[in-house]
N, C-alpha and C positions, 0 to 999 in steps of 0.2 A: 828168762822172762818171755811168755809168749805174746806180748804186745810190741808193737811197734810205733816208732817217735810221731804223733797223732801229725804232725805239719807236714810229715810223709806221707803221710798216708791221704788227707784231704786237700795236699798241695796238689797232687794228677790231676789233671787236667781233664774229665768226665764230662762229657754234656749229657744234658737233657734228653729226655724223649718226648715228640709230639704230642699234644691233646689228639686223639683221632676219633674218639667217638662221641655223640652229642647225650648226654642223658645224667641224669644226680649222679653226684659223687654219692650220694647213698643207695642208689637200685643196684647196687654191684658191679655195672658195667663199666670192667677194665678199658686203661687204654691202650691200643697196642704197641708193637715194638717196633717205630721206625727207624728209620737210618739213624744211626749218631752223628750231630756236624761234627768236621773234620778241621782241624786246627792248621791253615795253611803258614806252613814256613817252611824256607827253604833247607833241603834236608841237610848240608854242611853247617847248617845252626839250630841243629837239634843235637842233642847229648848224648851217647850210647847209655844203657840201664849197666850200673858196675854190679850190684846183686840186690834179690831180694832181700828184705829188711827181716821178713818173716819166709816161718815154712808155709802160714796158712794166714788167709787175710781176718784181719780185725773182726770186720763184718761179712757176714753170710753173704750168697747172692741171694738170696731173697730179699734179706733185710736191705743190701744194698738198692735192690730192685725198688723196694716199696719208701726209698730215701730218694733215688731219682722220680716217681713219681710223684710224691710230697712235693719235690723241689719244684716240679713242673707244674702240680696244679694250683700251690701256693703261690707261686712266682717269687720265692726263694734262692738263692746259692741254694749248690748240691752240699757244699759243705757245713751251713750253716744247718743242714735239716740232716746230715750225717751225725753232727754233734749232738743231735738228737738221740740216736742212737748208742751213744756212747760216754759211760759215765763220765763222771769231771775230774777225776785222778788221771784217767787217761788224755786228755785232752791238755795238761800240762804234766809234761813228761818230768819233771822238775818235782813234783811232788806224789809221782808214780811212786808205790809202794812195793817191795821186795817180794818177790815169788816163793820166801824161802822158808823154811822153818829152821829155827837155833835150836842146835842140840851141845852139849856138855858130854863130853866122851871121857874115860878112864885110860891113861894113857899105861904104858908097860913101867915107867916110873912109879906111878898111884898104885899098879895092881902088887908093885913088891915089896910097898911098903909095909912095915909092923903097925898093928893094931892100936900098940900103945905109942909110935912116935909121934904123936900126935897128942898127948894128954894134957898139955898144957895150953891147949887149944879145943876145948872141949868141942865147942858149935863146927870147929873143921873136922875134927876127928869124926864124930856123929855124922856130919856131909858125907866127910871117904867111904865110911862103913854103907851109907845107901849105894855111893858109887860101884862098891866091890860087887853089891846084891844085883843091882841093874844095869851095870855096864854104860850105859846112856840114856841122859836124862833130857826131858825137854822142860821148858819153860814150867807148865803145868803140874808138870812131876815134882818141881822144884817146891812150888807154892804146895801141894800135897804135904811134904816132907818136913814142909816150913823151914827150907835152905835159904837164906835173905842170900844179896845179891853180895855182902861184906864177903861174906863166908866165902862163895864162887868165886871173888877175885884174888881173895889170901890161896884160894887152892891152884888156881890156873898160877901165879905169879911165882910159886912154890914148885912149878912145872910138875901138878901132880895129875890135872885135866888136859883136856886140848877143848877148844871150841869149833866146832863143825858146822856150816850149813846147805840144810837138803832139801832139794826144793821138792815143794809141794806135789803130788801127784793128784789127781784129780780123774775119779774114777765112774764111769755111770753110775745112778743108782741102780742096781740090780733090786728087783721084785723077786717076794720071799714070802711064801706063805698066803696069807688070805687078804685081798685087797680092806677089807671093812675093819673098822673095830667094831662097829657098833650096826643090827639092821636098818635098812631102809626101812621108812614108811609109807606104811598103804598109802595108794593112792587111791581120790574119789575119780571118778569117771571124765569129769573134763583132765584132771592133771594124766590121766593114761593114755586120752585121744591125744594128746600135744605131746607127752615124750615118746608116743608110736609111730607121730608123723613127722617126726626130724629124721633124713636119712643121710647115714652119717658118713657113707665112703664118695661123697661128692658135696660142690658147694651149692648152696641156697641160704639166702639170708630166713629167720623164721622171727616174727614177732609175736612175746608172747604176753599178750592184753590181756594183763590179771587183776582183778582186784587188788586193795589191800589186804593180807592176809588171806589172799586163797592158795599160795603154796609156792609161789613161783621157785623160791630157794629149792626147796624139794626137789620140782623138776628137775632144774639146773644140778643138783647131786643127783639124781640119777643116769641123766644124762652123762656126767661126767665118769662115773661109775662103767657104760659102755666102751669111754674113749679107752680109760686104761685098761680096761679089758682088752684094748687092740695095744697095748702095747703104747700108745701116745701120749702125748700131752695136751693138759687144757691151760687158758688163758682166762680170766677171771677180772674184769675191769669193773670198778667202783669210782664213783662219783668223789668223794672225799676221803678226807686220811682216819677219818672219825669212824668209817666204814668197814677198814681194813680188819683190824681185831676182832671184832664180831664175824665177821666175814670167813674170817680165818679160823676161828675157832669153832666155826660150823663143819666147815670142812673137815679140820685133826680131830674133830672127835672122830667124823665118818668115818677119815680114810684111814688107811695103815702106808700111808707114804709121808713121804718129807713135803711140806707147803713152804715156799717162798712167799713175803711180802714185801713188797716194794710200794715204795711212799719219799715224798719229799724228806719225810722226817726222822728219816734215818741219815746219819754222817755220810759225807765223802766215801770215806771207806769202807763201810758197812755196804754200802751202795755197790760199790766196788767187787765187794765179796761175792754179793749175792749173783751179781751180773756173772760173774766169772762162773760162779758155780753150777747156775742156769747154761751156759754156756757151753760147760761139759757135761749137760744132761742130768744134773744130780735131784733136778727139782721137776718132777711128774706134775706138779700145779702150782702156778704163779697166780697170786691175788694183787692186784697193784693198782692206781691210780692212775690219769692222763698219759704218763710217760712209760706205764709199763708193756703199751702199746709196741715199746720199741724193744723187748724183750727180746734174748737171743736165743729163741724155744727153736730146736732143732727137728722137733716129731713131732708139731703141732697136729693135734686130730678136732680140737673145738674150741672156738672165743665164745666169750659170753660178754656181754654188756648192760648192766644191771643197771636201773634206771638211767635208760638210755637220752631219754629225754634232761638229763642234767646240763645247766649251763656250764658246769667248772669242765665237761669234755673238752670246751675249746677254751683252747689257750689263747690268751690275751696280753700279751707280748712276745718279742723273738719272733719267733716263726708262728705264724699262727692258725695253728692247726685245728683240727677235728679228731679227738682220741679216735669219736662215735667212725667217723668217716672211714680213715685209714685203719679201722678193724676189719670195714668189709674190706676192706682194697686185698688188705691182709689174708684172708679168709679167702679170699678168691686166687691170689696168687697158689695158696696152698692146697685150693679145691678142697674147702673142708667147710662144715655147716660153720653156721654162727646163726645163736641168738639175741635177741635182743627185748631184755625185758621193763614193763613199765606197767606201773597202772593209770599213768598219765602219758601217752606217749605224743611225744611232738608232732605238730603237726606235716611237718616232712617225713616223719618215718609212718604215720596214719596214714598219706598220702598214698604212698607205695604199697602199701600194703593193700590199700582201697585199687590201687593199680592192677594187683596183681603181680608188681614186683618179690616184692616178701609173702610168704605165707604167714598167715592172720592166723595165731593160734589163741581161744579165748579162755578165761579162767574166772567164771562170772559169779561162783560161788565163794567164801571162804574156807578153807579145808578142812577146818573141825565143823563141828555143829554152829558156832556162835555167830548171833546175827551182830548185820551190819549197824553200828551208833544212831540213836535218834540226831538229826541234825535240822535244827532250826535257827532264827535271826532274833536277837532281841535289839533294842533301839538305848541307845546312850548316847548324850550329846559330849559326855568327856570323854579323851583320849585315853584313860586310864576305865581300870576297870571299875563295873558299874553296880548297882546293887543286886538286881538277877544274878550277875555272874559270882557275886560276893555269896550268896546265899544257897550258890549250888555249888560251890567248895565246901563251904564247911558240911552240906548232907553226905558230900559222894567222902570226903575225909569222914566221919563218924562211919561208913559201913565198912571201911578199913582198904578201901583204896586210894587210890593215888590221880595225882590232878597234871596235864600241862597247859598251860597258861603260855602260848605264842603269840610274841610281837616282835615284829621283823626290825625293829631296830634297838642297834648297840648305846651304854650310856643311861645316862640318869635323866635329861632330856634333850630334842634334837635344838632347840636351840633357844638362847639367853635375849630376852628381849626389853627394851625400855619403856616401861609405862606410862612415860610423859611425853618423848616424842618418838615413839615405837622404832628406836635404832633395834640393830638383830646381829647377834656377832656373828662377822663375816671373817672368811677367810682372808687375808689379803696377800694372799700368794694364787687364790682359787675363786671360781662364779662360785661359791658352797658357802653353806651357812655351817657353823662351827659347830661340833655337839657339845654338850654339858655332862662331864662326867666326874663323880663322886668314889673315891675310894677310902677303904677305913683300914690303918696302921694296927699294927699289934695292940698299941696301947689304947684304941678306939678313937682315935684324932680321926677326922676329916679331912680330907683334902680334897678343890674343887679345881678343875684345870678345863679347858676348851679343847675341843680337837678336830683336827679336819680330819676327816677321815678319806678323801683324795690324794692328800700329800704326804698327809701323818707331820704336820706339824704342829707345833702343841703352845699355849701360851696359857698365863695362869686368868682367874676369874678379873677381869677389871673393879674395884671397891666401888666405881663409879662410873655412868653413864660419857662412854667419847667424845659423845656428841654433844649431850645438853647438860654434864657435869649433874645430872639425877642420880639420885639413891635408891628410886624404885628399879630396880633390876630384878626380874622376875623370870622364871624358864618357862617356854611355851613345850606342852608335848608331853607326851611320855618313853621314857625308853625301857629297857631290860631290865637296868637298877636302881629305877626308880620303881619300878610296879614288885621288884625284890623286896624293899625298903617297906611297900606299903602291906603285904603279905606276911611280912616277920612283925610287922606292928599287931597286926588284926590275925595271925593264928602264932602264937610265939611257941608253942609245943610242938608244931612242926615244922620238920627241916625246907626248909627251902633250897633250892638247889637253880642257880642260874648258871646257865650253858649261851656261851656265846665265846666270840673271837676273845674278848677280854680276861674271861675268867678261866680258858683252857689254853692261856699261850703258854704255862710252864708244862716240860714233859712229863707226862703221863698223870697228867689234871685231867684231864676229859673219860680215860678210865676210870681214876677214883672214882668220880662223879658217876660213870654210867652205873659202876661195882654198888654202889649206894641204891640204885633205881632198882636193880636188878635181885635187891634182899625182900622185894615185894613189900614194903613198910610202908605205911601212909605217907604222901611226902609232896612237895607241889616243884614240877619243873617248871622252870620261866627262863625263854631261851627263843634264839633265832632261828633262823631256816635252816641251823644244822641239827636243831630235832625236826624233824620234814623229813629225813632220807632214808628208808628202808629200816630203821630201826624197830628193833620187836621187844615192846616193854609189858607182860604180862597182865601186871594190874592195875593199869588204867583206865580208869572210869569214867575221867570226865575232859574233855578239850575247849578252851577259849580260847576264839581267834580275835585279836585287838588291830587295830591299826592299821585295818582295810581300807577305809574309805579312801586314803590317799593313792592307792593304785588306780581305783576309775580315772585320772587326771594324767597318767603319763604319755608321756609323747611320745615313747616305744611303740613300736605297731606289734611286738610281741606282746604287752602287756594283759592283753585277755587273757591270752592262750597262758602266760604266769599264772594270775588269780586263781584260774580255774584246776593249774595241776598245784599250786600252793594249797587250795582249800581241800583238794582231794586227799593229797596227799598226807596234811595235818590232821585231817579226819580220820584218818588210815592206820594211825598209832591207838586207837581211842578202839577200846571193848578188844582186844584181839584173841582174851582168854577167857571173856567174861562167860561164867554160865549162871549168871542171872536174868538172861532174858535179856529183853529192851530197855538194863537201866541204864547204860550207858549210853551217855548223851556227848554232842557237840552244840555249843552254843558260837555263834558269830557275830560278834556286838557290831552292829552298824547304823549309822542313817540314813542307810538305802536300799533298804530290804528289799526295796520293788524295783530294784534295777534289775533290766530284764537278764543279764549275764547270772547275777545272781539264781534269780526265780529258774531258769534251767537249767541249773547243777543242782537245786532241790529238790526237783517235780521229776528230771530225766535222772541223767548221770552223765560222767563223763564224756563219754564215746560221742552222744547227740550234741552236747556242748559241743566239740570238736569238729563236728561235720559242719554243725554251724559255723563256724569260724572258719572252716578250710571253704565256703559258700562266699562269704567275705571275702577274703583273699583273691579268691577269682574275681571277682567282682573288681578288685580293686588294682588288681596286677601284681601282685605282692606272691614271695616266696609261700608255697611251693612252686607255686603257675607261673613266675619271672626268678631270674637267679641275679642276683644283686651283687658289686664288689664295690669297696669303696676303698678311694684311696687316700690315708689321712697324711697330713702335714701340721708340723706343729714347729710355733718357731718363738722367743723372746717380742718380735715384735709383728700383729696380725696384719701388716700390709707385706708382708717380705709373703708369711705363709699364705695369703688370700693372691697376693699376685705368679707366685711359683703355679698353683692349681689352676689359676686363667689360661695361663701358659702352656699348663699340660693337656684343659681342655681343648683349647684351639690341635696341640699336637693328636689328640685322639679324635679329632673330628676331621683331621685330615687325613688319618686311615681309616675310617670305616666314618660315613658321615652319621650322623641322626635322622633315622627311621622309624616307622609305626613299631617296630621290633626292637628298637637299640635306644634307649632314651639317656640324656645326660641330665644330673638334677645340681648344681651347684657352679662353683663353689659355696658351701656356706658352714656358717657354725657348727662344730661339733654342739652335742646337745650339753655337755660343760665345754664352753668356748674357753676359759683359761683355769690351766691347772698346772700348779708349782711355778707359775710366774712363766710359763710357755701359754701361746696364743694356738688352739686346734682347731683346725678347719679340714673339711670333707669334699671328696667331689664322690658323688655316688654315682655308679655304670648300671644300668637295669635292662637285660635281655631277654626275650623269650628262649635265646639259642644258647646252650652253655657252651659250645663249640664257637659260635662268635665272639663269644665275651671271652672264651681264653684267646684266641689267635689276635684280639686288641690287643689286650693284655700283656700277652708277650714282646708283638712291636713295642708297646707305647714305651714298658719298662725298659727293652733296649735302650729306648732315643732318651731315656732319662738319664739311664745311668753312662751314656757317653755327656751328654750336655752335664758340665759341672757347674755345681749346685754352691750358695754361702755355705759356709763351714754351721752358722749359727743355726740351717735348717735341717729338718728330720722330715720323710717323708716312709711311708708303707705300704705293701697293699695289704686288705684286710676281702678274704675272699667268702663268701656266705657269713658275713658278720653277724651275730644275736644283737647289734647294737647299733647307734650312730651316734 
C-alpha cells in the first residue's frame, strides 16, 4: 500500500508562509517563500525520526505548496486545507481500502487431477476445467465464466486452488496512435485570434469573454488539443456536478485518451480510484468540480475554469476556499497558462482583466450562423405565469420546439399564509419562512409538507391556522411544482420536465431528464439556476424568466451583478441552433421593466452593465477596490456570539487601529440571524491593502485561538466572502 497513516502524515508539524505580496488572490501574484517559524524546544525533548512511513510522500510538493498557501491565505490549519487534498478513504486509515487484486490460482493438486473426479459435482467440475484452460482467474473472469463464489469455496477447501493476492501496478498512460477521434472544428476568426494568443510554455491568466454560444468549449478543445501534444495534462473545472457528463462527453468523443471525472457524487472509493489513478499519470484530462482543484496531476501544461464567475467555486463550509482562486495560484506555481471562461464574468475577474492583469480575450459573435434571442419584458402582476407568456408556449410548441420556463425557486410555493390574520409558516428553528411542497405517490395521492430550506427540517401542512385556529390557509408565491402542475393542466400532450434540487436528488435523474431534452422533441423545462449553467440544448425556442422582481430588494451588494449574469445567462440557452431566423425569443415577466439595471442589459449587453457596476463599487468602497473578511460566529445563545465579536473587535483594534484604509463594520446580524436554533452574527474587516488585512488576520487569529473560547461557540474566518 503506497499510502501512509493520514494522522502521520498531517500530525508534522509544518508552518505557514508569509503573506508577502499586496495584490488579488485573482491577478496571479504569488506569495513568496519566507522563512518557516521554527518550533522552539529543547532539543533532549524532541524525538529522533525511527523511519519513513512511505518511500514517497502522499502529496506532491506542489500540491503541498499550494495547501500551505490555502492555509495561509485562508487563515486555516495546514492540515485542515491538506485534507483537502486528500480523498476521505485516506484520511481514516480504518477504512482504507486494499492495494490489491484477488486472484484464484490452480495449484499442482487441481492440475493432476482427472476430468471426471469431479462428476458428481458438475458446477466444480465445469470450474476446474476453466481452471486447467487459464491457470489464474480473477474476480472478473470468474463472473465471465459464471463460477458463483459456492463453487470457489468447495474447490479451495477440496485444496484444488490456492487464493493469491497481487497488488495493483499502476502504469502511465502511454499515447498511442492519433490523439483525436473525431476533427476539430473551424474556427471563425474571433475563436482563432484567442486560441493564437494563449502562449502555452509560461503562466498568464487569459479570460475569455464569450457570448453564449459563440464556441468557448471549442477553444478550450483546441487548446487542450496543444497541451497533449506536449506531452501534458489539462485541468478542466466546472461549476456543478450537473456539468460534468456533458462536459466529459465533449471531450471522449474528441479525444482518443482516458478522461477522469471527479464530483461529489461519486462513493468514497470510486473517489479513491480515480485520485490514485490521476496520481500515477493514467488520466491526460481531469473534468471535476470545486475539489478537483486539488487533483494530483503531475504534467500539468493548462487549467481551464469554465464559468468562472459561478458561486458554487467557493466553498461555504470547512475551509473556505476559492476553486476560481487557487487555480491561478496553481497555474502559477506550475508556470503554465490558465483560462478562464464566461459570458458573464465576475466582476473581480472583469476587473483584472480591465487592469491588465489577465489578457481579455473576446468572443462577441456566436459560432454558427444563428442569431442571438429576441429578448424583451412583459408586465404581470402574478408570480406565476401570465397570459403573454401562456400564448407563446403553446406557438413556439406547435413549430416543434421546445420551451424553458425558469424560476429560481424550489417547491410548490415559497410560503403558507393565513387569510384572516395573515400568520406565514415560519421556521422555528430559523429567521426563514417555510416552503410548501407537494409531492404525488405511485398511486396519485398527494402529499403536502413545509420545509426550510436552511435547516432541512420538515413538518407536515397544519389543517388549521396556529395562530387564530382559521381554515383559510392559503400559499402565497409560486414555485418549480407549482408552475409544473399549472403546465400539465393547460398543455397535457406535453411532457413537462422540472429540473431542480428536488426532482434530481436520486442518481442518475438529472441524466434521464437531460437524455429526454436532448431527443429534440417538443417538451417544456421548468427548473432552477441549474438550467443557467453552460448547457447546450439544441431546440430551444422559447425562455421565461419568472420570479425576478424579488431580486431588486436583496441586501446582498452582489445582487446586481446576479440579476445581470442570471438573465444573461438563461437567455444564453435560448435559439443556440435555431436557423429560423429571429423566432426565438425571451420573455421576462416583470413589474419593473423600467428599472434601469434592467433597461441596460436590453439596450447594451453585459460587458456595459458590468462596467457600470464596477463604477459603483468604486464609488462605494466595495470589492473589487476594497477586499473584505468577515469573521462569523454563531452560538445557541446571540449575547455569548454578539459579545465574543466585541471582544475580538477591541483585540483587532489594538493591532492595527481604524483608519481611512482599515474600516471595522460590526458586530451585527448575519443576514439570517438564526439558523437551526444557533444565533450568527458577523464582524466585517474592509481594507484597501490586502497585505494589511492578512497580517491583522493573522495576529488577531493567533490571540483567538490561545484565549479559550465556551465549548457552545463557533467562530470562522470567511476571506473575500460572496455573502454576509
Amino acid at each position: 500500500m503506497p499510502f501512509g497513516h493520514q494522522k502521520a502524515i498531517l500530525g508534522i508539524a509544518i508552518s505557514v508562509t508569509a503573506m508577502a505580496t499586496d495584490g488579488s488572490a485573482t491577478d496571479g501574484d504569488l506569495v513568496s517563500d519566507t522563512p518557516t517559524e521554527q518550533i522552539k524546544k529543547p532539543t533532549h525533548k524532541l524525538r529522533n525520526i525511527h523511519h519513513a512511513l512511505e518511500a514517497s510522500p502522499v502529496l506532491s510538493a506542489e500540491l503541498l505548496a499550494l495547501c500551505r498557501w490555502g492555509a495561509d491565505y485562508y487563515h486555516y490549519p495546514l492540515g485542515d486545507t491538506c485534507q483537502l487534498a486528500l480523498p476521505a478513504v485516506l484520511r481514516k486509515p480504518i477504512a482504507m481500502p486494499k492495494n490489491k487484486q484477488l486472484f484464484w490460482v490452480l495449484n499442482s493438486a487441481g492440475a493432476g487431477t482427472e476430468d471426471t473426479s469431479l462428476i458428481r459435482a458438475p458446477r466444480q467440475q465445469k470450474a476446474l476445467a476453466v481452471f486447467k484452460q487459464f491457470k489464474k482467474i480473477n474476480h472478473s473472469q470468474l463472473q465471465q465464466h459464471h463460477i458463483n463464489a459456492t463453487t470457489i469455496k468447495a474447490l479451495h477447501t477440496k485444496k484444488l486452488i490456492d487464493k493469491q493476492e497481487v497488488s495493483e501496478e499502476f502504469a502511465a498512460f502511454n499515447r498511442s496512435g492519433s490523439l483525436l477521434k473525431e476533427d476539430a472544428l473551424a474556427l471563425n476568426k474571433e475563436q482563432k485570434l484567442a486560441l493564437d494568443s494563449i502562449v502555452f510554455d509560461r503562466f498568464n491568466s487569459y479570460l475569455l469573454d464569450g457570448i453564449t454560444g459563440s464556441g468557448k468549449t471549442e477553444v478550450y478543445l483546441q487548446a487542450i488539443h496543444n497541451v497533449l501534444n506536449a506531452n501534458k495534462q489539462a485541468l478542466i473545472l466546472v461549476p456543478e456536478i450537473g456539468l460534468t457528463p456533458q462536459t466529459a462527453a465533449r471531450f471522449q468523443n474528441r479525444f482518443n485518451v482516458p478522461v477522469a471525472t471527479v464530483h461529489s457524487g461519486l462513493s468514497k472509493l470510486q473517489r479513491f480510484k480515480i485520485w490514485q489513478a490521476i496520481k500515477y499519470n493514467q488520466y491526460p484530462i481531469v473534468i471535476g468540480t470545486r475539489s478537483s482543484v486539488f487533483s494530483p496531476l503531475n504534467f500539468l501544461g493548462l487549467i481551464v475554469v469554465d464559468e468562472e464567475h459561478d458561486l458554487s467555486y467557493k466553498q461555504q463550509d470547512g475551509v473556505r476556499y476559492s476553486a476560481r482562486d487557487l487555480a491561478i495560484v496553481r497555474a502559477q506555481k506550475f508556470d503554465i497558462p490558465l483560462i478562464l471562461g464566461s459570458a458573464t464574468p465576475s466582476l473581480e475577474t472583469l476587473h483584472n482583466a480591465l487592469k491588465g492583469r489577465y489578457r481579455h480575450l473576446f468572443l462577441r459573435q456566436r459560432a454558427q450562423t444563428q442569431s442571438v434571442p429576441t429578448i424583451r419584458y412583459i408586465s404581470s402582476n402574478n408570480a406565476g405565469l401570465g397570459e403573454e407568456a401562456i400564448t407563446a408556449i403553446g406557438q413556439t410548441l406547435s413549430r416543434g420546439q421546445q420551451v424553458l420556463v425558469f424560476i429560481n425557486r424550489r417547491g410548490y410555493a415559497p410560503t403558507l399564509i393565513c387569510q384572516n390574520c395573515k400568520w406565514m409558516s415560519q421556521c422555528s428553528a430559523c429567521d426563514n419562512r417555510m416552503t410548501l411542497h407537494r409531492t404525488q405517490s405511485k398511486i396519485h395521492s398527494t402529499k403536502q409538507y413545509l420545509h426550510c430550506h436552511r435547516c432541512d427540517y420538515r413538518t407536515v401542512v397544519p389543517p388549521k391556522c396556529p395562530h387564530c385556529n382559521s381554515s383559510q390557509l392559503n400559499f402565497l408565491g409560486s414555485g418549480t411544482q407549482r408552475e409544473e402542475e399549472i403546465l400539465e393542466t393547460m398543455f397535457a400532450d406535453t411532457p413537462i420536465l422540472r429540473i431542480d434540487k428536488d426532482s434530481t436528488s436520486q442518481k442518475g435523474s438529472l441524466e434521464e431528464l437531460f437524455r429526454q431534452v436532448h431527443t429534440g422533441k417538443p417538451c417544456i423545462l421548468v427548473g432552477t439556476q441549474m438550467l443557467a449553467k453552460g448547457h447546450h440544448f439544441a431546440n430551444l425556442g422559447l425562455g421565461i424568466i419568472l420570479g425576478l422582481d424579488q431580486s431588486f430588494f436583496s441586501s446582498d451588494f452582489r445582487g446586481a451583478e446576479r440579476i445581470g449574469q442570471l438573465l444573461t445567462q438563461v437567455s444564453g440557452r435560448i435559439g443556440r441552433e435555431d436557423s429560423r431566423g429571429d423566432v426565438s425569443q425571451v420573455l421576462i415577466q416583470t413589474q419593473f421593466e423600467d428599472h434601469p439595471l434592467l433597461q441596460q442589459l436590453l439596450k447594451q449587453n453585459y460587458y456595459e452593465f458590468a462596467k457600470t457596476l464596477l463604477r459603483e463599487r468604486e464609488l462605494t468602497a466595495m470589492p473589487p477596490y476594497q477586499f473584505i473578511a468577515v469573521i462569523r460566529c454563531h452560538s445557541p445563545r446571540a449575547e455569548l456570539a454578539q459579545e465574543f465579536l466585541q471582544q475580538t473587535r477591541h483585540l483587532a483594534e489594538s493591532i492595527i487601529p481604524p483608519h481611512t484604509n482599515l474600516q471595522y463594520l460590526g458586530p451585527m446580524p448575519a443576514t439570517i440571524e438564526k439558523r437551526a436554533n444557533r444565533y450568527h452574527f458577523i464582524l466585517q474587516i474592509k481594507s484597501s491593502s490586502r497585505l494589511e488585512r492578512q497580517y491583522l488576520l493573522k495576529q488577531l487569529c493567533r490571540q483567538l485561538e490561545i484565549n479559550k473560547q465556551s465549548n457552545d461557540l463557533h467562530w470562522l474566518v470567511d476571506i473575500d466572502p460572496h455573502e454576509f
